[in-house]
N, CA, C and O atoms as a GROMACS GRO file, in nm:
protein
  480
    1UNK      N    1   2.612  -0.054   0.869
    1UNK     CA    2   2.581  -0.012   0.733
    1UNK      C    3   2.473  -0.102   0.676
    1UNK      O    4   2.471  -0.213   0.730
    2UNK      N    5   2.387  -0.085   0.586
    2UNK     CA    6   2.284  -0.131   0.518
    2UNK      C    7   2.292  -0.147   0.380
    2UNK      O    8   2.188  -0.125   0.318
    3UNK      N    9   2.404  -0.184   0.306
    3UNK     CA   10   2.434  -0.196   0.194
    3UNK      C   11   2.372  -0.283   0.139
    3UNK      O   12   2.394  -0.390   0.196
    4UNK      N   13   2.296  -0.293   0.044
    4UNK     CA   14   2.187  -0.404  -0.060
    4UNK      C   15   2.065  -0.463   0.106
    4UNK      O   16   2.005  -0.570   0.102
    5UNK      N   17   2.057  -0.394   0.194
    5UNK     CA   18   1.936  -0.412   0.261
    5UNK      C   19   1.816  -0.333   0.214
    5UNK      O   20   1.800  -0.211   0.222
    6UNK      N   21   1.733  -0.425   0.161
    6UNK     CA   22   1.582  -0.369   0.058
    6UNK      C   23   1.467  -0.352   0.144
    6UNK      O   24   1.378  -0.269   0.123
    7UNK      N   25   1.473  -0.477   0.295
    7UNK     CA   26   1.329  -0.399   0.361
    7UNK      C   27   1.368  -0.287   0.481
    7UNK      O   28   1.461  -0.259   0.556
    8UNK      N   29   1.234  -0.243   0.447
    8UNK     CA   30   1.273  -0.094   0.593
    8UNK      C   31   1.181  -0.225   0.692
    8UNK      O   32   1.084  -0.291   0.654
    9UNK      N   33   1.249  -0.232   0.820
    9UNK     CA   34   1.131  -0.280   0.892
    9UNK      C   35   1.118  -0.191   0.986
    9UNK      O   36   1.160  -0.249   1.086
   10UNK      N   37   1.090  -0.097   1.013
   10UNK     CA   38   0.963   0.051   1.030
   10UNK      C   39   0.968   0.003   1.204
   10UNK      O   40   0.865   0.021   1.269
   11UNK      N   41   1.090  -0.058   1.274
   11UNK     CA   42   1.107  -0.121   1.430
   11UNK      C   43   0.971  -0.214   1.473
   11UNK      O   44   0.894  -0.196   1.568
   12UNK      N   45   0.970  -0.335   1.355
   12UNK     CA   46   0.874  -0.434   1.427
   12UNK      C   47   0.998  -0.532   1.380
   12UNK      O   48   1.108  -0.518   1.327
   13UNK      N   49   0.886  -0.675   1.446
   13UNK     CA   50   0.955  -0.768   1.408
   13UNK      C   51   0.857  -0.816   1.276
   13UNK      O   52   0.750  -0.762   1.248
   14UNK      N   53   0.937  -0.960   1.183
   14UNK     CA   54   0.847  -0.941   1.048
   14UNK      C   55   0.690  -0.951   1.032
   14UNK      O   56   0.614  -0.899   0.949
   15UNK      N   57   0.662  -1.052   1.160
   15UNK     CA   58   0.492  -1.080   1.158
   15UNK      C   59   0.400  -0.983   1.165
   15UNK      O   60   0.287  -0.989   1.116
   16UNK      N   61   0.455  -0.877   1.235
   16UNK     CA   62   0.372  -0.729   1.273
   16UNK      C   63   0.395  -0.674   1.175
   16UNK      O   64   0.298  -0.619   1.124
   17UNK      N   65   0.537  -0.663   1.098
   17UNK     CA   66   0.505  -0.563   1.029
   17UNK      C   67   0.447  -0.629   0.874
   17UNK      O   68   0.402  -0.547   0.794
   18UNK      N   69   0.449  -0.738   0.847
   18UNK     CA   70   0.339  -0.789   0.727
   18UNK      C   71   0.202  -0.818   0.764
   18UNK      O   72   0.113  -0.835   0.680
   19UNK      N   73   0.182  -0.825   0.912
   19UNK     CA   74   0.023  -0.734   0.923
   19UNK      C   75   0.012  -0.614   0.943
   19UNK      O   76  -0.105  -0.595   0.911
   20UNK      N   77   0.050  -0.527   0.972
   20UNK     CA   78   0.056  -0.313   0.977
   20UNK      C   79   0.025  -0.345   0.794
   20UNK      O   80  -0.090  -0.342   0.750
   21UNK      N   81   0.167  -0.377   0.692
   21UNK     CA   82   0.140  -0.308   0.570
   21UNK      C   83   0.023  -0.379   0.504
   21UNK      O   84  -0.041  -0.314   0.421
   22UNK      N   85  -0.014  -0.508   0.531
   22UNK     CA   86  -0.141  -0.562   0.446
   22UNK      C   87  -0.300  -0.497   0.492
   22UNK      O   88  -0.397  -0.494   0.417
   23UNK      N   89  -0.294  -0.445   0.640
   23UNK     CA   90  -0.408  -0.386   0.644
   23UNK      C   91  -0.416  -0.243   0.600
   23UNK      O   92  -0.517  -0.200   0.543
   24UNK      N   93  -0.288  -0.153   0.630
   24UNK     CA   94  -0.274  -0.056   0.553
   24UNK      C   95  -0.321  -0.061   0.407
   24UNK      O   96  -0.428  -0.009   0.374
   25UNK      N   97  -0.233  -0.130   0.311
   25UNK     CA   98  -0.249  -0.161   0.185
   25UNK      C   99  -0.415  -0.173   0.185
   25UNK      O  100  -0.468  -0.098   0.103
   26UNK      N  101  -0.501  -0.250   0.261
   26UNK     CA  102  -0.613  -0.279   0.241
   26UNK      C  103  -0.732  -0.156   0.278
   26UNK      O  104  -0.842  -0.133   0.228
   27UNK      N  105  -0.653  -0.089   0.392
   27UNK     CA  106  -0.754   0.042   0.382
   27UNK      C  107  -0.713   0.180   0.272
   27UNK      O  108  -0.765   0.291   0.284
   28UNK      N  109  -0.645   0.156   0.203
   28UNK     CA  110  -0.595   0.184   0.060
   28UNK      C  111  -0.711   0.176  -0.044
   28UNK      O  112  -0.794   0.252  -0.093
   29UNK      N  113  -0.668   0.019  -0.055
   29UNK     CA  114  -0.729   0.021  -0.184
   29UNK      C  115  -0.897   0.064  -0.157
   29UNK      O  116  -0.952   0.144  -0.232
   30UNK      N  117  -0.983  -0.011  -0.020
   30UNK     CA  118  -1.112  -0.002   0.008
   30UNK      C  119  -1.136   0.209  -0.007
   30UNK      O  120  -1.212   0.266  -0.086
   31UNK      N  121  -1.050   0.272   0.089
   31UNK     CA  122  -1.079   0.413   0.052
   31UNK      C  123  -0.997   0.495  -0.007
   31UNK      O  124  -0.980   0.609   0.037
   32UNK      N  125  -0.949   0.459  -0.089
   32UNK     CA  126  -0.840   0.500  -0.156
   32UNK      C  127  -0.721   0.594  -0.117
   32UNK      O  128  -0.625   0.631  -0.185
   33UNK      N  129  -0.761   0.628   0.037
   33UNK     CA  130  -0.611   0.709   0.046
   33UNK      C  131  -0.630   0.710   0.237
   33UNK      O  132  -0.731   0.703   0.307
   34UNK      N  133  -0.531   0.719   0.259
   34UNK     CA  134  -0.490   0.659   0.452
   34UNK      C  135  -0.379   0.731   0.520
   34UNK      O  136  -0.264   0.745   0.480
   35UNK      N  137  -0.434   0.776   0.635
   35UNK     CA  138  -0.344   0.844   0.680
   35UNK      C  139  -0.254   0.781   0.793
   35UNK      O  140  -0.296   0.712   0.886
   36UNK      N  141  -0.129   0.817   0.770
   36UNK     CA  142  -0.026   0.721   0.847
   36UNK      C  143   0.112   0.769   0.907
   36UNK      O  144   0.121   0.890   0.885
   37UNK      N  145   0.192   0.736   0.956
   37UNK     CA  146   0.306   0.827   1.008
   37UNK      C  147   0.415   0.801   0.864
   37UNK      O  148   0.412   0.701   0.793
   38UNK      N  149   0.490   0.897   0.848
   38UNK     CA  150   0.526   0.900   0.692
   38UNK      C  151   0.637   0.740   0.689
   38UNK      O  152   0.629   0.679   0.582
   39UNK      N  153   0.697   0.701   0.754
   39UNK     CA  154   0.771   0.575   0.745
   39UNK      C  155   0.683   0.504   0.693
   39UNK      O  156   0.698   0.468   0.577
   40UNK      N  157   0.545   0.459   0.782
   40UNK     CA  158   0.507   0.323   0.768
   40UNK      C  159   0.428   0.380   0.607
   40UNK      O  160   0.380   0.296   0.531
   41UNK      N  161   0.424   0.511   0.577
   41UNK     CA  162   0.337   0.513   0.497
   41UNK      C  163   0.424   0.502   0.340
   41UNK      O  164   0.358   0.483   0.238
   42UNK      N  165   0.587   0.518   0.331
   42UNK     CA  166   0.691   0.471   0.237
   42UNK      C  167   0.698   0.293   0.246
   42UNK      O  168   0.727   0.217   0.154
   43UNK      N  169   0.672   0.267   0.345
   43UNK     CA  170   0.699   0.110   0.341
   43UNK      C  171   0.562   0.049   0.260
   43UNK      O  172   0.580  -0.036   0.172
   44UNK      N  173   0.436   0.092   0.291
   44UNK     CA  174   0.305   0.048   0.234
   44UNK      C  175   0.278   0.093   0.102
   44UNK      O  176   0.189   0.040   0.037
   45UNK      N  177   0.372   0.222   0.039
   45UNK     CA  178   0.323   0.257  -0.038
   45UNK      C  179   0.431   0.158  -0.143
   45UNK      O  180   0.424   0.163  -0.265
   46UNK      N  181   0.505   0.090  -0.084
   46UNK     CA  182   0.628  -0.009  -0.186
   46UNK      C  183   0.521  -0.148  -0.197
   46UNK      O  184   0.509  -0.201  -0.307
   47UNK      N  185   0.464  -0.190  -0.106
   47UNK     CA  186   0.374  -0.338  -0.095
   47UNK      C  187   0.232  -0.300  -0.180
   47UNK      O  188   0.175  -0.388  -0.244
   48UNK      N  189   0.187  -0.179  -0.176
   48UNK     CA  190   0.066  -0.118  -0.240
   48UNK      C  191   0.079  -0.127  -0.376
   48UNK      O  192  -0.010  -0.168  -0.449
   49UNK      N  193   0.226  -0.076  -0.427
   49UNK     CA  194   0.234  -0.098  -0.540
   49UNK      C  195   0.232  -0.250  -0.636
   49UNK      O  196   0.165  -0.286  -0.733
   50UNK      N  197   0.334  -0.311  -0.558
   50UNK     CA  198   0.346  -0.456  -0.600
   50UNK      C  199   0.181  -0.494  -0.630
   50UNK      O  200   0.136  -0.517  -0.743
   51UNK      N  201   0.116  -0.495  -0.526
   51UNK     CA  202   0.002  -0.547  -0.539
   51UNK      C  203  -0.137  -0.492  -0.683
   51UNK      O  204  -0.242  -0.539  -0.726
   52UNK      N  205  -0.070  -0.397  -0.702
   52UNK     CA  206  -0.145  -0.311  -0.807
   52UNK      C  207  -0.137  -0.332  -0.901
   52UNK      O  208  -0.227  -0.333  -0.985
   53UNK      N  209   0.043  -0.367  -0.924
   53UNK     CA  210   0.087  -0.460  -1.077
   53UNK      C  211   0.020  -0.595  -1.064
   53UNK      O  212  -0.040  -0.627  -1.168
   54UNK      N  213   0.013  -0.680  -0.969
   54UNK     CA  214  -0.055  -0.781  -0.990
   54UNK      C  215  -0.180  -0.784  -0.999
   54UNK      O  216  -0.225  -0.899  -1.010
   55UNK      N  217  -0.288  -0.667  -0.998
   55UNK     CA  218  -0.397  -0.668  -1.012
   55UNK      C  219  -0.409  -0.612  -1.192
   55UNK      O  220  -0.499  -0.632  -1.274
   56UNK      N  221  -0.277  -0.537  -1.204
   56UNK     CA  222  -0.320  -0.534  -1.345
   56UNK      C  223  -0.314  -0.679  -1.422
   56UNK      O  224  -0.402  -0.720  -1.498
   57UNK      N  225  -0.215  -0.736  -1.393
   57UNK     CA  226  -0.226  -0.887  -1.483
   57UNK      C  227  -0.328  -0.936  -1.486
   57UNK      O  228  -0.380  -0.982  -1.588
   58UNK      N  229  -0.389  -0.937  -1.346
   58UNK     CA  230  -0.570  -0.987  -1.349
   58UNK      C  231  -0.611  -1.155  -1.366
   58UNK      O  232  -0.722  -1.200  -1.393
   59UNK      N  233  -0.520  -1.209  -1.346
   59UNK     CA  234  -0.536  -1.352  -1.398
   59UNK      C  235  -0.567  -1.417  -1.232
   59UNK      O  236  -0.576  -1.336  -1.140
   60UNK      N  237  -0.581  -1.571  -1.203
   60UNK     CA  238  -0.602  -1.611  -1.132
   60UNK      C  239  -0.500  -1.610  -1.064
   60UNK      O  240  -0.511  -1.546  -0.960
   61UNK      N  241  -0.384  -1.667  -1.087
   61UNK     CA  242  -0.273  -1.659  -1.020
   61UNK      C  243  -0.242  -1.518  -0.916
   61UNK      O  244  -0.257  -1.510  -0.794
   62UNK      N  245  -0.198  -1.424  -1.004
   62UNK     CA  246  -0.204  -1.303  -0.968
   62UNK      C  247  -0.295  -1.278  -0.843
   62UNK      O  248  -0.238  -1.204  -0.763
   63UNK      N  249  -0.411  -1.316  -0.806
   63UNK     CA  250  -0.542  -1.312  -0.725
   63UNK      C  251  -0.514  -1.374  -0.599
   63UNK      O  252  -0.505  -1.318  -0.489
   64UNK      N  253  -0.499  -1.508  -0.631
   64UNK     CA  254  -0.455  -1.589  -0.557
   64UNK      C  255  -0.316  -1.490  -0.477
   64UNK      O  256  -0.344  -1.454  -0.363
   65UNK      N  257  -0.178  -1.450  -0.527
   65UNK     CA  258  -0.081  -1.441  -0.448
   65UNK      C  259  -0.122  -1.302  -0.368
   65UNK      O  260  -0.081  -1.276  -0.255
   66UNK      N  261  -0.204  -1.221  -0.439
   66UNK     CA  262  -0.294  -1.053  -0.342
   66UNK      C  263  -0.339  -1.110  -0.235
   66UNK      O  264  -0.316  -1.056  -0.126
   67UNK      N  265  -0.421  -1.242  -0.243
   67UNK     CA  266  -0.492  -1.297  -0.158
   67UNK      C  267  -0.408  -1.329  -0.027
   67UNK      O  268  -0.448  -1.307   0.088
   68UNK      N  269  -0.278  -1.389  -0.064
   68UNK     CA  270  -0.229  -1.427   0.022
   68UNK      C  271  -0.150  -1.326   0.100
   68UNK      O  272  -0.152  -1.343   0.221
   69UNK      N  273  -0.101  -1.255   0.069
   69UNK     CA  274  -0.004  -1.115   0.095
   69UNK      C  275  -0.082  -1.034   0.171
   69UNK      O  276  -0.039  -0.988   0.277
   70UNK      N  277  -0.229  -1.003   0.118
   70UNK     CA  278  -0.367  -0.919   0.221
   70UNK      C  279  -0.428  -0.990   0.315
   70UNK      O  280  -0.404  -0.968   0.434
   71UNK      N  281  -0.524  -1.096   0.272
   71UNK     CA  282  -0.596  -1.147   0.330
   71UNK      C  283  -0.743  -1.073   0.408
   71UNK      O  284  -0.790  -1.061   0.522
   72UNK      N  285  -0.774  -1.036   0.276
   72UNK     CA  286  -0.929  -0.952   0.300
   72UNK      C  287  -0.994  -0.948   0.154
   72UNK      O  288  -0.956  -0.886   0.054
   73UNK      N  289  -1.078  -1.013   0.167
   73UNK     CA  290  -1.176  -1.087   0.042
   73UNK      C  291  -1.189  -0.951  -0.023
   73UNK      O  292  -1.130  -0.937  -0.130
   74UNK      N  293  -1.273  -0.827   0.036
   74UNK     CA  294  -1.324  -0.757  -0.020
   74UNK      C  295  -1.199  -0.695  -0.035
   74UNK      O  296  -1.145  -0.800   0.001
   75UNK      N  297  -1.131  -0.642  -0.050
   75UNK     CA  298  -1.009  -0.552  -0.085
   75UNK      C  299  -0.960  -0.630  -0.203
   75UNK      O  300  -0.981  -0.560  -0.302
   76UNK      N  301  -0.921  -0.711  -0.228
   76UNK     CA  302  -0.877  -0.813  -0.332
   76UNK      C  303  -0.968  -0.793  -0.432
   76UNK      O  304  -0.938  -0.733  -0.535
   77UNK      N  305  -1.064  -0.833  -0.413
   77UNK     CA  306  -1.187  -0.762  -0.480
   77UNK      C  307  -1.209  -0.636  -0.592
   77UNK      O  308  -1.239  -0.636  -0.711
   78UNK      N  309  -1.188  -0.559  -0.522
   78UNK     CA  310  -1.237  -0.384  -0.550
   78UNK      C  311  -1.078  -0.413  -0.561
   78UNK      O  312  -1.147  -0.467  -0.473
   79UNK      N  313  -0.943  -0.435  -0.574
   79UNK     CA  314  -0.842  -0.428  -0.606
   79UNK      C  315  -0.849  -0.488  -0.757
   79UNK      O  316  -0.804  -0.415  -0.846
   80UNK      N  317  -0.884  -0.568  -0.780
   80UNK     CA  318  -0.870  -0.682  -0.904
   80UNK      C  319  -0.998  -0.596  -1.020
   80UNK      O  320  -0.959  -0.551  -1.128
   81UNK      N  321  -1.141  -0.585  -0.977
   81UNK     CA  322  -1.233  -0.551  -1.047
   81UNK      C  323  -1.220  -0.393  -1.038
   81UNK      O  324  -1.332  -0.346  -1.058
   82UNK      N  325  -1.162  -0.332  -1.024
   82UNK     CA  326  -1.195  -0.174  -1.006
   82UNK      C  327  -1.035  -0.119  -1.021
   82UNK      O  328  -1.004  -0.072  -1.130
   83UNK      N  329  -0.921  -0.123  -0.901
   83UNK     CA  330  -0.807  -0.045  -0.928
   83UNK      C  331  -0.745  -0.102  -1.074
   83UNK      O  332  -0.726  -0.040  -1.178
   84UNK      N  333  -0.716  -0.259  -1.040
   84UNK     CA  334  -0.627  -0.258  -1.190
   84UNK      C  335  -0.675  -0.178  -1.329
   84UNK      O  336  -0.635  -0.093  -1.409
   85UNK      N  337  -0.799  -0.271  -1.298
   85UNK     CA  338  -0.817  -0.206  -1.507
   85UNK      C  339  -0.795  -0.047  -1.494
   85UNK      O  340  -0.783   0.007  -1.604
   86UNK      N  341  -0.789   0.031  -1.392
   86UNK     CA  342  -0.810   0.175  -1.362
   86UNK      C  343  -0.652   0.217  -1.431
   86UNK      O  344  -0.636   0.290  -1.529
   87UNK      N  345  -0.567   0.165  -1.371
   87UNK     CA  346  -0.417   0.186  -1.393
   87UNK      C  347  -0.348   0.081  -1.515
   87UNK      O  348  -0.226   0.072  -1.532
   88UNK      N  349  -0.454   0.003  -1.598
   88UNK     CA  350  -0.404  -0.066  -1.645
   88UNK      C  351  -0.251   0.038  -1.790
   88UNK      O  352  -0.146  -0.001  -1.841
   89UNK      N  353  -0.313   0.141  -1.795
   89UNK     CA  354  -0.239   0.194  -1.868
   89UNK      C  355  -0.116   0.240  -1.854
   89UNK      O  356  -0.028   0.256  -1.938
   90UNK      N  357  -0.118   0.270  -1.673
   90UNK     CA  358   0.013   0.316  -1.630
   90UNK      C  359   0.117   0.226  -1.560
   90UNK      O  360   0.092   0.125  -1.495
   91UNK      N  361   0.270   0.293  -1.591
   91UNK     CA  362   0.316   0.163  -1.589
   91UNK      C  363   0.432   0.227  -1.465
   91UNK      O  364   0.537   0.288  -1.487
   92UNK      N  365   0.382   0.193  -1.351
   92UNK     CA  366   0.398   0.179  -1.216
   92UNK      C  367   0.400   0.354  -1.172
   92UNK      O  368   0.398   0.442  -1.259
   93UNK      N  369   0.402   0.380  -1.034
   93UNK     CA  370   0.358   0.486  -0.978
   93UNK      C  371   0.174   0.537  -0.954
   93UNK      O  372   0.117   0.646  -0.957
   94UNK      N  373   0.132   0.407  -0.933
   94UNK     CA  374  -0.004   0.412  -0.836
   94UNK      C  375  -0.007   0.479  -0.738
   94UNK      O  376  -0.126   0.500  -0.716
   95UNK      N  377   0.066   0.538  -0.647
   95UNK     CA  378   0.034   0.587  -0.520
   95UNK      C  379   0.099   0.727  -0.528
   95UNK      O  380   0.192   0.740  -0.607
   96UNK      N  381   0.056   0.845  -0.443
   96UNK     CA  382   0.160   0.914  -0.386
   96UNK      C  383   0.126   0.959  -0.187
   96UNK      O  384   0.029   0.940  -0.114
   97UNK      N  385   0.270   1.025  -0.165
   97UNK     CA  386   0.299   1.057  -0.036
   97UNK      C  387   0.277   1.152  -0.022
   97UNK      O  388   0.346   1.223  -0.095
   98UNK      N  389   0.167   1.241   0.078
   98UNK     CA  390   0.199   1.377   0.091
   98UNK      C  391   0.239   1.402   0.208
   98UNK      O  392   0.179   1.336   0.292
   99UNK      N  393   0.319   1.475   0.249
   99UNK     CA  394   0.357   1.545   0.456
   99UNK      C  395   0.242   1.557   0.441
   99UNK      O  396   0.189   1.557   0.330
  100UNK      N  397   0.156   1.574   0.594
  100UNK     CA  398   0.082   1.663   0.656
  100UNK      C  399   0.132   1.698   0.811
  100UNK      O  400   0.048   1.720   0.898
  101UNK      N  401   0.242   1.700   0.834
  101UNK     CA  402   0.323   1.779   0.945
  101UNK      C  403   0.344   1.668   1.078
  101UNK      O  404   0.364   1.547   1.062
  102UNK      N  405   0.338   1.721   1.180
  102UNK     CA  406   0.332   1.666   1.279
  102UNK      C  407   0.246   1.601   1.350
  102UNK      O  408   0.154   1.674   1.386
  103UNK      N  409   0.240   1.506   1.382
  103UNK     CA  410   0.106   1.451   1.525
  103UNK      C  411   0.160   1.543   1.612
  103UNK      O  412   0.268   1.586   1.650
  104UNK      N  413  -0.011   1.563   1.635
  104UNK     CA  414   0.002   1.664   1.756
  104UNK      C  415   0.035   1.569   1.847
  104UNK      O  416   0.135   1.620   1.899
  105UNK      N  417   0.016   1.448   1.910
  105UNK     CA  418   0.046   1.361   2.081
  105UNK      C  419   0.213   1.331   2.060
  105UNK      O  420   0.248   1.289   2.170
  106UNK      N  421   0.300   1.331   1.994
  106UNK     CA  422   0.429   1.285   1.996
  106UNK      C  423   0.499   1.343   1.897
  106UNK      O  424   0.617   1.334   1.930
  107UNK      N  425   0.487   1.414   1.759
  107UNK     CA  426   0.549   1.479   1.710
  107UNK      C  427   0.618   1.383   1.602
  107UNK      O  428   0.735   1.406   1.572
  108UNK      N  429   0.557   1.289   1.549
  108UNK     CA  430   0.594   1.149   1.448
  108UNK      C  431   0.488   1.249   1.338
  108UNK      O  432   0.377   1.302   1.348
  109UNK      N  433   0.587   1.241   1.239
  109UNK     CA  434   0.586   1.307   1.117
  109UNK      C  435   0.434   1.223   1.035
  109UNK      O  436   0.437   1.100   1.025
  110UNK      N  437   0.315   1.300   0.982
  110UNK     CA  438   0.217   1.237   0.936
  110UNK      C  439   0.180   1.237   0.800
  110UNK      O  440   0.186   1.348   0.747
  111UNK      N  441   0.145   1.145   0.732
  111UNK     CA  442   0.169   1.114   0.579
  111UNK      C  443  -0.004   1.071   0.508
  111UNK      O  444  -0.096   1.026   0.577
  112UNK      N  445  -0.014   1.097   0.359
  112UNK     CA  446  -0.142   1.066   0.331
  112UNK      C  447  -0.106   1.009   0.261
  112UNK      O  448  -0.033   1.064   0.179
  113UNK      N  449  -0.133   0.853   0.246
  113UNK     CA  450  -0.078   0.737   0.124
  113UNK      C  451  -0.203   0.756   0.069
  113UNK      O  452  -0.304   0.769   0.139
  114UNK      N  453  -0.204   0.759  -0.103
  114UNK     CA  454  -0.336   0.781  -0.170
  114UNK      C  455  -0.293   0.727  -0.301
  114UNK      O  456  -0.175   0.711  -0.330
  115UNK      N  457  -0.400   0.696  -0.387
  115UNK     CA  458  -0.395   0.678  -0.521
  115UNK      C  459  -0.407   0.774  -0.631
  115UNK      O  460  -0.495   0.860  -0.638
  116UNK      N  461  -0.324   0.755  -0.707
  116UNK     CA  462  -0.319   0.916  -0.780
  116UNK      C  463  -0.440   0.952  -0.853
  116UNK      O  464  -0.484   1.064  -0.830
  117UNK      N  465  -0.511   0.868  -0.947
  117UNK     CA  466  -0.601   0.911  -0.962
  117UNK      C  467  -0.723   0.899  -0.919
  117UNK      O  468  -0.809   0.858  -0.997
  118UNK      N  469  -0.766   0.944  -0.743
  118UNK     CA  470  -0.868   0.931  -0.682
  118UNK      C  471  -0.924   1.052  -0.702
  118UNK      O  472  -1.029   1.074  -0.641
  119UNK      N  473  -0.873   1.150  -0.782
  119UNK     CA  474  -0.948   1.283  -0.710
  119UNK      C  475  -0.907   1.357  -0.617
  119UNK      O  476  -0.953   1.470  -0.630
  120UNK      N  477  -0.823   1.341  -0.502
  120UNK     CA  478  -0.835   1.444  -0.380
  120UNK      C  479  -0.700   1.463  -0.412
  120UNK      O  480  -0.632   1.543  -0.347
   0.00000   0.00000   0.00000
């Protein structure tokens, strides 16, 4: 049973999978929406968010801990100067999930993590 267990770990161990969601997260914010198998793309879209509230605060601190959690200058970046103030009004639900069906090579269910207000 999994009672008060909060992370999905998506069958890695933790080092892999806090590099999968920080580069995910990072080809996020750089093109605003990523296509992924729908698990890993519920797990990124929980770390995507966190990181979005801290870009709304906008302060140094805040910068600093994106920094550390991503670790990609330019994403931090275009996260801090561009998404926050974007969402500064809304108060959480930055992202959504859409199906897009099956992979065709194995049949792992495929997901579009995106930002809601990108447009597409």
């Amino acid at each position: 049973m999994r009672h008060r267990r909060t992370v999905d770990k998506i069958g890695m161990v933790r080092s892999r999978r806090r590099s999968v969601l920080a580069n995910l997260a990072a080809s996020l914010i750089l093109n605003e929406r990523v296509d992924t198998t729908f698990t890993r793309a519920k797990a990124s879209q929980r770390f995507s968010e966190r990181l979005i509230t801290l870009a709304r605060r906008g302060d140094l601190h805040a910068r600093r801990i994106a920094f550390s959690r991503m670790r990609d200058k330019a994403a931090v970046t275009k996260l801090f100067d561009e998404i926050g103030p974007r969402f500064k009004d809304r108060n959480g639900g930055y992202t959504r999930v859409i199906k897009l069906g099956p992979r065709r090579g194995d049949g792992a269910e495929m997901a579009r993590l995106m930002l809601v207000e990108s447009g597409d």
